[in-house]
N, C-alpha and C positions, 0 to 999 in steps of 0.2 A: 530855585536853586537845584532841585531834586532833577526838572527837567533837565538843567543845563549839564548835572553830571551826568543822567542817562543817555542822553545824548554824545557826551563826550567818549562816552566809554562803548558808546556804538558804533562808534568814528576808531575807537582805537581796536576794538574786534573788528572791526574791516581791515583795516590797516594790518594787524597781525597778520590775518587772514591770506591776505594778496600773494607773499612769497611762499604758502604752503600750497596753496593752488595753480600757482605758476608753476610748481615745482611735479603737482602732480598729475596736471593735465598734457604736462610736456612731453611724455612720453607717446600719448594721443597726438601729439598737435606732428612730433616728427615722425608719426609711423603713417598720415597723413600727408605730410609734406612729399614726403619721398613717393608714393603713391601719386599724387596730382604731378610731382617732377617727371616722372617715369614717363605715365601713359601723355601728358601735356609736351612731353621733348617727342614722343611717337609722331604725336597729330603733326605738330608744325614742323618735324619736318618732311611728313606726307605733306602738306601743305607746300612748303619750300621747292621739295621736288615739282607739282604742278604747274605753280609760278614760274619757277625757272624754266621750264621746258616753253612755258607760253611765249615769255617772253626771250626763249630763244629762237623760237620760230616765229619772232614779229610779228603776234598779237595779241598786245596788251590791251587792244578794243576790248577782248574778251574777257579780260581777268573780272569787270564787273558780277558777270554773271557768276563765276567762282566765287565768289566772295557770297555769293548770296547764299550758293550751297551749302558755305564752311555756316557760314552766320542762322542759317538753318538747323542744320544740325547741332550746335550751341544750345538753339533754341527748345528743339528735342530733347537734350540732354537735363535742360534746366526743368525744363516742362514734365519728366518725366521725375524728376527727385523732387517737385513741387507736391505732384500728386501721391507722391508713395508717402511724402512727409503731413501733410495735411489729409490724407484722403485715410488714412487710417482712424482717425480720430472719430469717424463714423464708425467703426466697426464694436460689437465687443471685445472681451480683454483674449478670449478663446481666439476666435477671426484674427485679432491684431499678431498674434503668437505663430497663428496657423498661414499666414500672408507672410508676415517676418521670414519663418525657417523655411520657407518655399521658396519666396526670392533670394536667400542665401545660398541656397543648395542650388538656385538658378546663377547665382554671381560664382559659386566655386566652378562650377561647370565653364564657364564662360574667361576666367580667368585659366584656368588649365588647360582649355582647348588654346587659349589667344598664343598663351607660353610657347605650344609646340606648334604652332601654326606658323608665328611669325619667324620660327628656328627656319623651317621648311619654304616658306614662301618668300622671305628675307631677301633672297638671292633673286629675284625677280621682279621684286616687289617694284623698281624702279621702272623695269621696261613692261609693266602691266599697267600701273597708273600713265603712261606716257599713251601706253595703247589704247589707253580709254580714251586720253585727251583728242588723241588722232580720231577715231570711231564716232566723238562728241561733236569735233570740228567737220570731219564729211556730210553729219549730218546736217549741217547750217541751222538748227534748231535751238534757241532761249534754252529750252528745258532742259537739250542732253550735256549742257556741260555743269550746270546749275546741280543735276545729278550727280555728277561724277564727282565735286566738292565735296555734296550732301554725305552719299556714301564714304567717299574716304577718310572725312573725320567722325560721321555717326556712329561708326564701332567703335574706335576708342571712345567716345561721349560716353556710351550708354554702358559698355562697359567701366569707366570712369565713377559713372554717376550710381549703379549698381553697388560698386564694392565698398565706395564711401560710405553710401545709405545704412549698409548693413553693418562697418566699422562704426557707424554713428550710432547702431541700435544695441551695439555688443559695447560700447564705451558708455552710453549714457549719458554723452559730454557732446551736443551737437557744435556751440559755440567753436570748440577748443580744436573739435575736427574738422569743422568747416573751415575755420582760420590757418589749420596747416594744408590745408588741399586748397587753397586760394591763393598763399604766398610758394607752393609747388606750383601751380600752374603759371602763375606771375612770373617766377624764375623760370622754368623751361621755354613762354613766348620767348624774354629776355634772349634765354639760351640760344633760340632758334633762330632768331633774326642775328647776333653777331655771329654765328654759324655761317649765314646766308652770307654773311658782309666778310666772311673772312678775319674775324679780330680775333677769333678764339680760334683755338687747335681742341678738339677732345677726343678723348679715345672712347670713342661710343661703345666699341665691342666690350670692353671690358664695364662700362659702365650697364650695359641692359644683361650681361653676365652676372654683377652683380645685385641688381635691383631684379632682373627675373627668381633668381633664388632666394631674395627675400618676399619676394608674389607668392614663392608655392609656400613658405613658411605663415603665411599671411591667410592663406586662402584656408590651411590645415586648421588656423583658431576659426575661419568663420564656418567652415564645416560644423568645428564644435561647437559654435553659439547655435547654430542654426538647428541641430536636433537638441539641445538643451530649450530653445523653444517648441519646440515638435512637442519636445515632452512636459512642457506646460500644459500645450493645449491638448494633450492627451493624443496626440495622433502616433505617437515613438512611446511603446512602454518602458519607465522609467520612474524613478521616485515620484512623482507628481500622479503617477497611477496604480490601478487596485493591482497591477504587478509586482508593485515594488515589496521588499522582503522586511516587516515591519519584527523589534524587539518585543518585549513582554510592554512598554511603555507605550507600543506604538511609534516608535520615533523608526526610522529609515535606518535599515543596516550601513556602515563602513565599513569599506574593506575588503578582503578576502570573504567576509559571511554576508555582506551585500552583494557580491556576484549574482548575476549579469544584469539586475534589472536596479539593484541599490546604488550609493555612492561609492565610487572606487575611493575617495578620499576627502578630508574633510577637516582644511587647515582654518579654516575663515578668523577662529582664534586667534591664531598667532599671526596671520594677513589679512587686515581687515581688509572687504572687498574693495572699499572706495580710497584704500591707500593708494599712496604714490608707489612701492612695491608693486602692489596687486596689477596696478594701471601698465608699470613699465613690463609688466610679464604678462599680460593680455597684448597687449599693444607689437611685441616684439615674438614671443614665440605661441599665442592662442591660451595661457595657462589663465585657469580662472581657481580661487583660493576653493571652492568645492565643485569638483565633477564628476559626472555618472560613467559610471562603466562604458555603456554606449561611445559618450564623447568622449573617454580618453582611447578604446580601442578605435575611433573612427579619424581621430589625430592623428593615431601613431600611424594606422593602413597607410594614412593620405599618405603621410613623409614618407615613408620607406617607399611604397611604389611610386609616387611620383618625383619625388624624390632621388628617386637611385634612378630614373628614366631619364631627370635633369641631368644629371653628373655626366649619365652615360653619354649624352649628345654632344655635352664639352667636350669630353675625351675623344669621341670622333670626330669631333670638329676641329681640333686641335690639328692634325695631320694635313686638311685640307687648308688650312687655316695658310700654314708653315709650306707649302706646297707653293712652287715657281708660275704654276699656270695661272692665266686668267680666269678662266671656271672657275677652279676649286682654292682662289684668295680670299672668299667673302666668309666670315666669322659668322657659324651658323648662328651666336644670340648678338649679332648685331643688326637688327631688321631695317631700317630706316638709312642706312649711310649710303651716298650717290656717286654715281662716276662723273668727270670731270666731261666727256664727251657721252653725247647722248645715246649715240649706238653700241658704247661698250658694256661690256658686261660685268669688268671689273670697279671693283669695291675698295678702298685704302682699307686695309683689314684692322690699324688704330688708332690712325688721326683721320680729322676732315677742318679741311680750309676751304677758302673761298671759293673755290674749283669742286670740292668734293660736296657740297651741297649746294651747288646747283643744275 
């Protein structure tokens, strides 16, 4: 009888259990999602553009070989979150710490340059991949078009697979992360192919406007995780080292009297870490319930400079955006939208139809 209550009552703590967990892993699973949506709507429709052009210039003989490069590059990407997630497990807890904020500081990097790169090369992007396809096809060669696939989706892969890895080591929640960067990338193929077919209308500019400005807010918290491990592993001085600024008790300064090397603050009482709060304010703006000095001035630099450099490009862009000509129609944060004819240079600067991605 004893077993059968214990049982039951392990069945009803699960059961409680399930809506407080849904509730607090969901914050992870949509700052995730929108992230796999984002860079997974980038690829396919760098992808869409190749196809279309092949198959405008009547050879679809070749599209095999492209498929092999995109399905490669996949494979990279998988290959390369397989190793960082299981290959750590060999390391010490120092090494696992000293890997982590290295490759984070390598994903903010890569995520900040992508931001202003694709502002910049957006406007081109369509007749540089068509350029390649051209360059692939003279050369009559398996390999160079197999390339041209590889490359064009292995940036976003690996950057993809980068910024997750390191949201998964800053969440502590792999499941929860992984299942919102899954069902983003499932939506965006979705996305990309009624795109290609014409069923949908979207206004991309405004969409990669807003999802690029929640990338830099995104990349400021992995900044922060990234030397809060620095400073585990002792590589960033900080409370975890003989820098940090200790009371009569030895416990770690707060505050004003922990400056520079203690806790600028130290709510964890009143937000426990592993709440649903704590989770949706990591998840959304980088905040964790105790951070070091270090990591809150190295949040705040990030937003303000890159930050006010984002705004700024809107604002320029806005006037080109608004402007009559062909050149200057294409919405500098819409990097992936295509002209209906393939030698032109113009961009639908809010919707795209069946014309406008291919």
């Amino acid at each position: 009888m004893r077993e059968r209550d214990g049982t039951d009552a392990t069945v009803s703590e699960v059961r409680d259990a399930l809506p407080q967990n849904l509730v607090r892993n969901s914050p992870s699973v949509f700052a995730t999602f929108l992230i796999g949506l984002r860079e997974g709507l980038e690829a396919a429709l760098v992808v869409g553009i190749l196809v279309a052009y092949l198959k405008r210039l009547d050879r679809k003989d070749v599209l095999p070989r492209l498929w092999i490069g995109v399905g490669a590059a996949v494979l990279l990407a998988l290959g390369i979150g397989a190793v960082l997630t299981f290959g750590a497990y060999a390391l010490t807890f120092q090494g696992q710490e000293i890997i982590g904020g290295t490759l984070s500081l390598v994903t903010v990097a890569m995520v900040t340059w992508m931001i202003f790169w694709m502002r910049k090369a957006g406007r081109t992007m369509k007749a540089t991949l068509q350029g390649g396809v051209d360059r692939a096809l003279e050369t009559g060669t398996v390999w160079a078009l197999i390339l041209v696939g590889f490359v064009s989706v292995a940036r976003e892969g690996v950057e993809t697979t980068l910024l997750l890895w390191s949201m998964v080591q800053s969440f502590g929640d792999a499941p929860s992360a992984i299942l919102g960067a899954a069902l983003g990338l499932v939506v965006a193929v979705l996305a990309g192919w009624l795109l290609s077919r014409g069923a949908v209308r979207l206004d991309l500019s405004r969409f990669f406007t807003w999802t690029g400005g929640f990338l830099v807010v995104i990349a400021a918290g992995v900044l922060a995780y990234a030397i809060s491990d620095l400073q585990e592993a002792g590589v960033v001085p900080g409370p975890f080292t003989s820098a940090a600024p200790l009371d009569g008790a030895g416990a770690v300064l707060v505050g004003a009297a922990g400056f520079p090397f203690g806790w600028a603050f130290d709510v964890s009482a009143a937000i426990r870490p592993d709440s649903a709060l704590a989770v949706l304010l990591q998840a959304v703006v980088g905040f964790m319930p105790r951070m070091s000095w270090i990591q809150v001035i190295a949040w705040a630099l990030y937003l303000a400079i890159v930050g006010t450099l984002f705004v700024r490009g809107l604002r320029r862009a806005a006037p080109r955006a608004a402007a009559p000509s062909v050149s200057d129609s294409v919405p500098s944060s819409a990097p992936a939208l295509v002209a209906a004819e393939p030698s032109a240079a113009h961009i639908a600067p809010t919707t795209v139809s069946s014309e406008g991605a291919s």
